[in-house]
C-alpha positions as a Python dict, from the first residue, in 0.01 Angstrom:
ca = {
    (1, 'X'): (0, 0, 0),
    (2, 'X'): (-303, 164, 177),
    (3, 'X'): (-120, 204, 485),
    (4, 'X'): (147, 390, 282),
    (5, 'X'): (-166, 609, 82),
    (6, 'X'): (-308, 706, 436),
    (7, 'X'): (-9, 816, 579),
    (8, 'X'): (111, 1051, 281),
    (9, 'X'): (-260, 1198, 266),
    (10, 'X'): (-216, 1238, 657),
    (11, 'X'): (106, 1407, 644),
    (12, 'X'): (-18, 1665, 352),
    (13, 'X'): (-315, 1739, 529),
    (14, 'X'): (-62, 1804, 846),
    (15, 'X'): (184, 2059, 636),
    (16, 'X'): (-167, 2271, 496),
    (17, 'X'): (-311, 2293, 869),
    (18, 'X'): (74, 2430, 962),
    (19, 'X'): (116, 2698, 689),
    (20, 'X'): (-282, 2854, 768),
    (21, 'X'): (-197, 2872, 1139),
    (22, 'X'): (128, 3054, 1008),
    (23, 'X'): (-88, 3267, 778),
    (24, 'X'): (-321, 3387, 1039),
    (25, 'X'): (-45, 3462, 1242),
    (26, 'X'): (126, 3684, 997),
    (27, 'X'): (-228, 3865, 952),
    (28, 'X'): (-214, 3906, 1315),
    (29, 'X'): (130, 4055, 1340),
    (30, 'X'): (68, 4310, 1057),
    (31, 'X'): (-249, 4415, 1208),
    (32, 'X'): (-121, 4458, 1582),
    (33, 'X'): (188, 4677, 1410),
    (34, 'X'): (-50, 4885, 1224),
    (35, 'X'): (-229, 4991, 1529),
    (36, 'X'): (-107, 5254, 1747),
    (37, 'X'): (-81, 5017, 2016),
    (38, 'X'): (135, 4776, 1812),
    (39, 'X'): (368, 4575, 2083),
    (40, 'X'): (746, 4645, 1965),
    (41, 'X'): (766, 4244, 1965),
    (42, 'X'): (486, 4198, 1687),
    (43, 'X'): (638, 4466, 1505),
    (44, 'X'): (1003, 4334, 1556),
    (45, 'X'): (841, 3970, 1413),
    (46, 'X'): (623, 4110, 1110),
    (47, 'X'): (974, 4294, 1042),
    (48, 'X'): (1213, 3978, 1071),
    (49, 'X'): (936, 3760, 886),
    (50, 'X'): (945, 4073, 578),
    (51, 'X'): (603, 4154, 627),
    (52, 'X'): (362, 4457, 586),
    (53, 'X'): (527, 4721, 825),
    (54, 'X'): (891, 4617, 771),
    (55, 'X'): (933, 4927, 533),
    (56, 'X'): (787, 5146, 741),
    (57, 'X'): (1004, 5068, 1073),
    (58, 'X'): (1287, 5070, 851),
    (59, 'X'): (1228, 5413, 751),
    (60, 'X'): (1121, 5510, 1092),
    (61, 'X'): (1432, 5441, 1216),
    (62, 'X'): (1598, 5601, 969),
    (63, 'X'): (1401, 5954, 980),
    (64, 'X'): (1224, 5877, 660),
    (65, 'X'): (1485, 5918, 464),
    (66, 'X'): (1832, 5729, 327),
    (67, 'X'): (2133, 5876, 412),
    (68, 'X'): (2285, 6126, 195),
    (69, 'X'): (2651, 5990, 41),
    (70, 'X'): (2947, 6235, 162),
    (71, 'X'): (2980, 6552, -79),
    (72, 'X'): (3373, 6518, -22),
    (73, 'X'): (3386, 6155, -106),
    (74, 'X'): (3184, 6209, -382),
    (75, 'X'): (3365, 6485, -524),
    (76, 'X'): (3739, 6283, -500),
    (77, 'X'): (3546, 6021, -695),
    (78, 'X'): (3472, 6211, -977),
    (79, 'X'): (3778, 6372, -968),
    (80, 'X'): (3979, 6056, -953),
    (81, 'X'): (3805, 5949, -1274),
    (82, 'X'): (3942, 6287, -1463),
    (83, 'X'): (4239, 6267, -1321),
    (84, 'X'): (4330, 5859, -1436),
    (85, 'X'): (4615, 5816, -1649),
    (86, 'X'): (4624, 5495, -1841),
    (87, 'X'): (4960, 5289, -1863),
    (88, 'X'): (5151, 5238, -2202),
    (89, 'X'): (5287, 4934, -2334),
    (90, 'X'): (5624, 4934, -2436),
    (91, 'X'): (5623, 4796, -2807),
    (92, 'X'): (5848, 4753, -3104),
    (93, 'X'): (5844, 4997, -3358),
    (94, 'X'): (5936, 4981, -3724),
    (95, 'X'): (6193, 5272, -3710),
    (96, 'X'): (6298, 5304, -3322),
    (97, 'X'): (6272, 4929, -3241),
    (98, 'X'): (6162, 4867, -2909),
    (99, 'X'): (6053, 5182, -2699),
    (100, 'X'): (6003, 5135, -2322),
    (101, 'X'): (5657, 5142, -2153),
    (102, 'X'): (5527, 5395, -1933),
    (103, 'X'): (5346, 5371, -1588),
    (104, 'X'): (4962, 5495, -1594),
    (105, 'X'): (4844, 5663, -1309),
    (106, 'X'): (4518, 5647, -1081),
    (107, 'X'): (4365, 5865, -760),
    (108, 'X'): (4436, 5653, -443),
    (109, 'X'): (4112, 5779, -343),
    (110, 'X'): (4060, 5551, 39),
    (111, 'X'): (4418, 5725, 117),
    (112, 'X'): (4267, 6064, -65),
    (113, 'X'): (3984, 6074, 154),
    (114, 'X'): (4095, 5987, 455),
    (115, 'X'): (4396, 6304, 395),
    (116, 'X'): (4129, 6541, 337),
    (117, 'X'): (3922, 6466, 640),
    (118, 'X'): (4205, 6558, 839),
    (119, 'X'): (4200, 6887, 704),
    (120, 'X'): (3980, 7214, 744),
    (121, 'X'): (3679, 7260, 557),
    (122, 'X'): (3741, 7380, 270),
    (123, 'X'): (4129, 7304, 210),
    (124, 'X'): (4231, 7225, -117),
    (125, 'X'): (4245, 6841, -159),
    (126, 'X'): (4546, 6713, -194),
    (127, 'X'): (4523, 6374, -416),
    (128, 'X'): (4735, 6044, -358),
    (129, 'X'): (4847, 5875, -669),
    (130, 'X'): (4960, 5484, -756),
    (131, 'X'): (5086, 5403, -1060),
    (132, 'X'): (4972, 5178, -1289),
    (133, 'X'): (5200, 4922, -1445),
    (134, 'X'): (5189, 4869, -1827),
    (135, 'X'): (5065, 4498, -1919),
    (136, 'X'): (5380, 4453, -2160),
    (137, 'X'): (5762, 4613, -2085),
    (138, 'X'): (6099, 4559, -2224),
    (139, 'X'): (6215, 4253, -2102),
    (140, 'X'): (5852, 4127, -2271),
    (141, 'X'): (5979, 4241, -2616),
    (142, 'X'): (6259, 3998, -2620),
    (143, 'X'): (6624, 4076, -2798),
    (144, 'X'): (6569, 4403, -2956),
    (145, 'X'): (6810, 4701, -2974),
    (146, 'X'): (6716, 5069, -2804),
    (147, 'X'): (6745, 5380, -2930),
    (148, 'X'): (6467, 5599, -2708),
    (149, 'X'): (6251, 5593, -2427),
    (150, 'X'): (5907, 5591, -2428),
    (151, 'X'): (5795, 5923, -2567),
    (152, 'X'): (5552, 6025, -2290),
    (153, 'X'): (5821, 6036, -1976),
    (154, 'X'): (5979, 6410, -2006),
    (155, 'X'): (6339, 6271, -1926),
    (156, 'X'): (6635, 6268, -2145),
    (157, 'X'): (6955, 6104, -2095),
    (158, 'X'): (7325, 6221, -2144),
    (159, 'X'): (7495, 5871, -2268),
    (160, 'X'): (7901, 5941, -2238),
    (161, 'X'): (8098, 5710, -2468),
    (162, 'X'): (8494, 5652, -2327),
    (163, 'X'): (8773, 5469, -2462),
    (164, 'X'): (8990, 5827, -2495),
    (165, 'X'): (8980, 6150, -2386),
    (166, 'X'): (9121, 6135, -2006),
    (167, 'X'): (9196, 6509, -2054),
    (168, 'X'): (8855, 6586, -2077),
    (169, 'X'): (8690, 6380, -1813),
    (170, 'X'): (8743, 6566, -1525),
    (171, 'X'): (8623, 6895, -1674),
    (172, 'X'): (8308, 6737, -1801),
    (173, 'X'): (8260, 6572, -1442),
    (174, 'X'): (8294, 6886, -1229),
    (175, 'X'): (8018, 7057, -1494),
    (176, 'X'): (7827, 6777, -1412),
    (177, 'X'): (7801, 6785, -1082),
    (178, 'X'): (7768, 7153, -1074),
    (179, 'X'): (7474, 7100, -1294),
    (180, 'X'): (7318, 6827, -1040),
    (181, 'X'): (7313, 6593, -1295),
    (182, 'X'): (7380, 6201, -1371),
    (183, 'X'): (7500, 6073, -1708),
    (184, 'X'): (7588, 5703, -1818),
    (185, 'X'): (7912, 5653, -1882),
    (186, 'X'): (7994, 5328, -2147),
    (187, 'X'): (8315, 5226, -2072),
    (188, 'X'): (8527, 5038, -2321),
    (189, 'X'): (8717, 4763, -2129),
    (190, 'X'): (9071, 4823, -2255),
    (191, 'X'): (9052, 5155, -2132),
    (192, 'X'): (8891, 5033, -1779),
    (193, 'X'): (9208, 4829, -1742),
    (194, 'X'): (9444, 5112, -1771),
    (195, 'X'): (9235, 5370, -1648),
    (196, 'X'): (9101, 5199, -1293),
    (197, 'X'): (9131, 5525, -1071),
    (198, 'X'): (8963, 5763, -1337),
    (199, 'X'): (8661, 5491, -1352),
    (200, 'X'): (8636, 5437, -1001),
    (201, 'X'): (8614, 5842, -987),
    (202, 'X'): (8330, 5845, -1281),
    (203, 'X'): (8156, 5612, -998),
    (204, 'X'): (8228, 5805, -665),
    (205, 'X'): (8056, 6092, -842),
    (206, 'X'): (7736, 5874, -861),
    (207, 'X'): (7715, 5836, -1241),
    (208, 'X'): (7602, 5498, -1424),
    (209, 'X'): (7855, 5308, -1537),
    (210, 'X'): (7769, 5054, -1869),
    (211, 'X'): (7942, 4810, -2083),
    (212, 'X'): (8107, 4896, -2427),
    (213, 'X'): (8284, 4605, -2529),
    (214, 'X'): (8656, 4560, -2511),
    (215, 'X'): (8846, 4634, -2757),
    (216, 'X'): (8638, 4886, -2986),
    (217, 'X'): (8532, 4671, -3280),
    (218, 'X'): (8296, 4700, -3494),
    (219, 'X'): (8037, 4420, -3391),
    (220, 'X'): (7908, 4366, -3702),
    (221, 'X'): (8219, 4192, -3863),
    (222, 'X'): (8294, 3975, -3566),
    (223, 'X'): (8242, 3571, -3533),
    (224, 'X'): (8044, 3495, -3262),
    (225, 'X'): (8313, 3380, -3009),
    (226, 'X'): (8485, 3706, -3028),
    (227, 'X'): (8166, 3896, -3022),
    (228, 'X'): (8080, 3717, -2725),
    (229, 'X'): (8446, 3772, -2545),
    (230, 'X'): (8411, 4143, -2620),
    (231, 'X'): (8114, 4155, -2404),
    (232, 'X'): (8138, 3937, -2135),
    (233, 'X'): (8502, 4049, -2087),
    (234, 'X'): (8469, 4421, -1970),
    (235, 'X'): (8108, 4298, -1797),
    (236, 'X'): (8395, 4097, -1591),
    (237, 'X'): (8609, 4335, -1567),
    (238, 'X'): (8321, 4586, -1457),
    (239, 'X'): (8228, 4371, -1190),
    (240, 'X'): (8580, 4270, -1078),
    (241, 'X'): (8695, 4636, -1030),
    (242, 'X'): (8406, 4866, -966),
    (243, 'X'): (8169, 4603, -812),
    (244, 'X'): (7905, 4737, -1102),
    (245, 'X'): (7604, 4460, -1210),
    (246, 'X'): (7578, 4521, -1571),
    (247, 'X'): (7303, 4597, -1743),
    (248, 'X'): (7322, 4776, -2071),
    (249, 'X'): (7585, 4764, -2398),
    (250, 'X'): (7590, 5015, -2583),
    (251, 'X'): (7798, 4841, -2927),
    (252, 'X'): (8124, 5062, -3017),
    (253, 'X'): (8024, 5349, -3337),
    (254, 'X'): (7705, 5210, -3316),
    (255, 'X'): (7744, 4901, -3530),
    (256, 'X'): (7552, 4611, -3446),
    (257, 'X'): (7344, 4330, -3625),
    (258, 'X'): (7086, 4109, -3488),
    (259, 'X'): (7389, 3838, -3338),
    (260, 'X'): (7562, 4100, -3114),
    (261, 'X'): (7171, 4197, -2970),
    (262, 'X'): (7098, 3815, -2863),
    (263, 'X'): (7465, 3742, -2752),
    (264, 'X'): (7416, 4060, -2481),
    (265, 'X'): (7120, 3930, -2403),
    (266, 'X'): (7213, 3587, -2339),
    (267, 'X'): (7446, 3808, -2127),
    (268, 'X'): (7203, 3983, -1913),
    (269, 'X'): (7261, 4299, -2124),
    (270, 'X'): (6967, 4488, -2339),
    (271, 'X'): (7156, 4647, -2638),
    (272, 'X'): (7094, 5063, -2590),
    (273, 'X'): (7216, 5317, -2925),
    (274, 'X'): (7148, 5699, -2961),
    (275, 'X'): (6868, 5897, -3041),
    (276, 'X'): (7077, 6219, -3090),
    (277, 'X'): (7426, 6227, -3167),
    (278, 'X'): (7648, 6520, -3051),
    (279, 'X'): (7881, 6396, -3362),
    (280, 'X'): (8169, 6563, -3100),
    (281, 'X'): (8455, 6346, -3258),
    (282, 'X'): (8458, 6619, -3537),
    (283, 'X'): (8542, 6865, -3301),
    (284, 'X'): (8226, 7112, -3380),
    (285, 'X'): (8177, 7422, -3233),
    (286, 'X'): (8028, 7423, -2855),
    (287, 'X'): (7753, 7661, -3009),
    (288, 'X'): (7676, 7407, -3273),
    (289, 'X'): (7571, 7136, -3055),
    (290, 'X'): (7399, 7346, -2812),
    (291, 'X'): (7178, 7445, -3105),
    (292, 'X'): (7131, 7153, -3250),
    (293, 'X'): (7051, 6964, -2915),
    (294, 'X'): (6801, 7224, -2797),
    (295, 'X'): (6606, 7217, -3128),
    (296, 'X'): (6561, 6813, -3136),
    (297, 'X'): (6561, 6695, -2781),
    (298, 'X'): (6247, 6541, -2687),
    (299, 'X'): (6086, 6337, -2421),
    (300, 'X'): (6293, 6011, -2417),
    (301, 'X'): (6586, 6105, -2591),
    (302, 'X'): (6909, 5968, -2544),
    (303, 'X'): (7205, 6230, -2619),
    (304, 'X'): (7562, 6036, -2726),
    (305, 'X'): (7883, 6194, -2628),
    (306, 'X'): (8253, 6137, -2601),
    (307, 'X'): (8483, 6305, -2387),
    (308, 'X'): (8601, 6588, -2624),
    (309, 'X'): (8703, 6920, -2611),
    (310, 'X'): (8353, 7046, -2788),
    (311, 'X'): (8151, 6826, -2521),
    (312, 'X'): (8370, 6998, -2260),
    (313, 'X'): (8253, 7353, -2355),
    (314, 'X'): (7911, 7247, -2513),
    (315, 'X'): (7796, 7021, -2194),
    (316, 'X'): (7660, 7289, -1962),
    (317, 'X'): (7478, 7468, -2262),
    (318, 'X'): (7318, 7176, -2323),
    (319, 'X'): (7203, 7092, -2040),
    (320, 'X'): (7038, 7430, -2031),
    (321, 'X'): (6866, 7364, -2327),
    (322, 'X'): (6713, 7075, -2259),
    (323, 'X'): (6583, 7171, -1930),
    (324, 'X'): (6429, 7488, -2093),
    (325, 'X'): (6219, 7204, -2270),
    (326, 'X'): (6057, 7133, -1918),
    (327, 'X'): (6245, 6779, -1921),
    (328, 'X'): (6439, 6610, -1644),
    (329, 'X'): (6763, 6506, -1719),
    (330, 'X'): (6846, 6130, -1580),
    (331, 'X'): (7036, 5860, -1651),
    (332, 'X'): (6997, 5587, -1943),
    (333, 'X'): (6848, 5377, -1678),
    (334, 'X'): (6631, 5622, -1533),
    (335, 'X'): (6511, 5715, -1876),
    (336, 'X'): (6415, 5376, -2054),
    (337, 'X'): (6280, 5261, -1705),
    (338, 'X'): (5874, 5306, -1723),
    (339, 'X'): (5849, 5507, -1322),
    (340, 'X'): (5672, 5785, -1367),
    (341, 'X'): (5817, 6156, -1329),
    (342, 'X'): (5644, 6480, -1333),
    (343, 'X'): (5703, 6714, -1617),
    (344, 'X'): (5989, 7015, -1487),
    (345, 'X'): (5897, 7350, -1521),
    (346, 'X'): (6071, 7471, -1834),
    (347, 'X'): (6373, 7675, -1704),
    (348, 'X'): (6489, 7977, -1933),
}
């Protein structure tokens, strides 16, 4: 045991002799740097070991003074922070069951910056936005039926209902494209079979083509077999002779209960209805619906229509009216997507 008690004592006495010679050392160093004739290697030590005169080569070296941050960096910054546009959740709501989200939007400001170096001094900055995604969408919400989009994306949506009205098709199309705009067109199945060239001509012209059951029920009354044969038939027949992946059903005069919204979604389908209705079956006036659409359209609203003779003459009226309301006019997938647009210039 005292062999043991000697050589602990001998090996503490050992460690305090080490850390004074290390002491005096470091005295040394900060002395020699203070001096004018400091060597750069005792300074370059006494700043390594973080002692007395570390600061002051540090600052030497720097002019005296840290770095100023760059005024054009700094000013993207705080503009990027005004210019941040949170994300909205799509949700479902009491009277317009579920609404779509909508993408946020933030400054990009690494690919910001490095745009505006590249110009003059004194350009105008042109910012680079990403969009935010929302943190819930549609296909979160489950089996719910659609009658909007979200009401902060300044797109409406012309939704074309056809299972008559070959006269008027044509007509409607040619307005259409002289208008530079898509629609959705629902196609009832029976009429797809009969009508193959007309459909594959709705199609060539670049419009969305959608699912509206077969035969024309009304959903409501139907056993679930049927119901389910209505749907998945003319999403066949859709496929088989237009090549279209189906997406949406819109249920014939709008009658629907809770069984025909989970049987298209077991389908693949989300179940879409109307926010405005033309009501063009009753043959209005053109002028009518022209008023009446450019008084209530709104961001996210979905327009129904048949082809008609009032739809005919009404169509390119209306489409003026809603772009006077400074909104894009898209299709029903475009519309209840959540991508970002910018607002149109209203046109008069």
């Amino acid at each position: 045991m005292g062999r043991n008690k000697f050589a602990v004592i001998a090996i503490c006495i050992a460690f305090v002799m080490i850390l004074g010679q290390f002491a005096g050392i470091r005295a040394f160093v900060a002395e020699s740097s203070e001096g004018e004739g400091g060597s750069f290697a005792f300074r370059l030590i006494n700043d390594l070991a973080g002692g007395p005169g570390a600061k002051g080569l540090q600052d030497q070296e720097s002019g005296g003074a840290t770095k100023a941050p760059d005024p054009l960096l700094a000013q993207i910054r705080d503009e990027a922070a005004k210019r941040r546009i949170a994300p909205v959740d799509a949700v479902v709501d009491r009277v317009w069951k579920a609404i779509p989200g909508y993408n946020g939007r933030e400054v990009d400001i690494e690919l910001t910056y490095a745009k505006a170096k590249q110009q003059p001094e004194g350009a105008e900055i042109e910012y680079v936005y990403r969009e935010l995604k929302p943190k819930v969408n549609l296909d979160d919400l489950g089996a719910q039926p659609i009658y909007r989009g979200n009401p902060n994306k300044p797109m409406a949506a012309l939704m074309i209902n056809v299972a008559w009205g070959n006269e008027y098709l044509v007509p409607m199309l040619d307005t259409l494209d002289k208008s530079k705009v898509k629609a959705t067109f629902f196609l009832d199945g029976s009429w797809l079979k009969k009508n193959e060239e007309m459909a594959a001509e709705i199609k060539r012209r670049g419009h969305q083509i959608e699912n509206h059951a077969y035969s024309h029920p009304n959903m409501s009354q139907l056993e679930v077999t049927r119901a389910r044969l209505e749907i998945s038939k003319t999403k066949d027949l859709l496929k088989e002779k237009l090549g279209v992946e189906n997406r949406w059903f819109a249920p014939p005069s709008g009658d629907y209960n809770m069984q025909t919204v989970k049987l298209a979604a077991e389908q693949g389908l989300k179940t879409v209805l109307w926010t405005l209705d033309t009501v063009d079956w009753r043959n209005p006036p053109a002028s009518s619906i022209i008023s009446k659409i450019g008084s209530k359209v709104e961001p996210g609203t979905l327009i129904l229509m048949h082809p008609t003779a009032s739809s005919r003459d009404a169509i390119e009226g209306m489409i003026q009216a809603i772009r006077s309301k400074g909104l894009t006019l898209g299709t029903v997938e475009q519309t209840l997507s959540p991508d970002r647009i910018e607002a149109e210039v209203p046109q008069s």
